[in-house]
N, C-alpha and C positions, 0 to 999 in steps of 0.2 A: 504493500500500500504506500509505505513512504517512498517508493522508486516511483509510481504516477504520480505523487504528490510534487515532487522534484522535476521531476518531468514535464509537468502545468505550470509550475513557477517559471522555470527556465524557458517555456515559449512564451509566458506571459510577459513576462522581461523584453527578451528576444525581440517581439510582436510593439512593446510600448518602444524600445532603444530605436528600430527600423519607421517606425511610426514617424517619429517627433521631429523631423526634420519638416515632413508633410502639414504635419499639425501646427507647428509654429508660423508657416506660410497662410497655413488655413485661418490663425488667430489676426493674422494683419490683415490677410482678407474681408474679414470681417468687421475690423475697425474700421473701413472702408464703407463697408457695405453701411454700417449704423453711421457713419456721418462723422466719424472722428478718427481721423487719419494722426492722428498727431502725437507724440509721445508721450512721458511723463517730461522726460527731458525737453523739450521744445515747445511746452507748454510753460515749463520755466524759464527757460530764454526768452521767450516772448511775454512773459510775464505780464508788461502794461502797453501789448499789444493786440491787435484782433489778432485770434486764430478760427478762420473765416475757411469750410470747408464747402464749397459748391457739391450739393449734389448732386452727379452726374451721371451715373452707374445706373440706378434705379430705375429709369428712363427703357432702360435694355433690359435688365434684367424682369421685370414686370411684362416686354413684348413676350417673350419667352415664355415665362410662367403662365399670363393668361392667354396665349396659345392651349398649352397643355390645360387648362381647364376646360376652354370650349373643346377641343379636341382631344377627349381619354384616351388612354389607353389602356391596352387590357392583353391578357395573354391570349391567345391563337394556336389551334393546334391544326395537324394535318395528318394524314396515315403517313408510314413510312415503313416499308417494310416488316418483312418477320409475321404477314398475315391478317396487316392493319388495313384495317377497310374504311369508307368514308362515315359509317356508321356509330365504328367507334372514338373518330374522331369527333363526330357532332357531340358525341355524350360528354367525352371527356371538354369539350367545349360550355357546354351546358352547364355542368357540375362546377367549372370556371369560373363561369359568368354568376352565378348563384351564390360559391364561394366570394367572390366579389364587392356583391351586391350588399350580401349579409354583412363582412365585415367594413362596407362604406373603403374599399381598396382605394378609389380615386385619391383620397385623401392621403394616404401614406406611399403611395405614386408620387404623387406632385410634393409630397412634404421632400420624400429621396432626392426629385430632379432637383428641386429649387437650392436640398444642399449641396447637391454636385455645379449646378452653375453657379453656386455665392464663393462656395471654398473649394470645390472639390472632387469630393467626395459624398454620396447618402448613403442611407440602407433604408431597407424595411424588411420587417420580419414574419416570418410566419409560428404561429401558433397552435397549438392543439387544445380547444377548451372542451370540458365536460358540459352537454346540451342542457345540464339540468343538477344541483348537488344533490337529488338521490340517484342519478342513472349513470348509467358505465361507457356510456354514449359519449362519442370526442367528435368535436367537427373541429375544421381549419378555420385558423381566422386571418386573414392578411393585416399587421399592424403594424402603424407609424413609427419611426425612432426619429424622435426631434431632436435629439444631440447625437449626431454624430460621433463626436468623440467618446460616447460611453459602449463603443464598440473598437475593438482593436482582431483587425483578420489578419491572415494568413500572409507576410507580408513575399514570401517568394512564388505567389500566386502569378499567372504573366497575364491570365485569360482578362482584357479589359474590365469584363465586367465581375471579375476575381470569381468565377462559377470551377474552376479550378483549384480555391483553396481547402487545403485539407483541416486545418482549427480555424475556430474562434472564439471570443473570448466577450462577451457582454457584463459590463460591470450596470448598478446598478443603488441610486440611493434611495433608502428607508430609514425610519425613524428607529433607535435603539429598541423600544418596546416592541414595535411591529415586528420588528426580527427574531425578536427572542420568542413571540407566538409564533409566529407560522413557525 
């Protein structure tokens, strides 16, 4: 047990060390984006002067985004070999759009792209929730990660869209009490 124990540390490590060059990019990025370009240091120098940031970004970034709202998108599937027929691609379609719909997916879509055009990188995740707490029933839910950073993958993943990587790692805040319950 303490050899996986060692072994999760040492990727988690590993995963934040390969990370932080990306993330540190990602944090000025985003000073950017909130309208405050300016340092701790340059806010001292200019002291008893304007520091005067024109918004300018937003402008583009918002075509983009409400693009992606009028225009959803959603997964698509197709037969492909091995005996797939167009039959079972409609279902597997079906069951998509339904999974989707139930867990409101547009929303954690758009939340991923907007943080891949502001810093980066998004994610969104998927879930398995019980339909009911007496019943043994799980369905899928497609959900949101609005901080990015409380995710660290698999950083020698190559596939763009990192479907390639082999761990990951989701941290995650709660209140002391709450932890010690669940």
């Amino acid at each position: 047990m303490a050899d996986v124990l060692d072994d999760l540390r040492e990727r988690y490590e590993y995963g934040k060390r390969e990370w932080q060059p990306t993330r540190s990019e990602a944090a000025i990025d985003m000073a950017y984006v909130a309208g405050d370009p300016w340092t701790a240091d340059d806010k001292t120098q200019r002291a008893n002067r304007p520091t005067v940031a024109p918004e300018e970004m937003g402008q583009y970034f918002n075509q983009v985004i409400n693009q992606l709202w009028a225009n959803p998108r959603g997964m698509k599937f197709a037969p492909r070999g091995n005996g797939a027929s167009e039959a079972g691609a409609r279902f597997y379609q079906n069951k998509a759009r339904e999974i989707e719909y139930r867990s409101h997916a547009k929303v954690a879509y758009i939340t991923a792209a907007s943080d891949a055009i502001q810093r980066s990188y998004g994610f969104i995740g998927i879930e398995a929730r019980y339909t009911s707490p007496r019943s043994g029933n799980q369905e899928l839910w497609i959900v949101a990660k609005p901080d990015p950073d409380m995710i660290t993958i698999d950083p020698e993943s190559l596939s763009p869209d990192s479907s390639d990587m082999t761990w990951a790692f989701e941290e995650e805040w709660r209140p002391q009490s709450e932890f010690t319950r669940k």
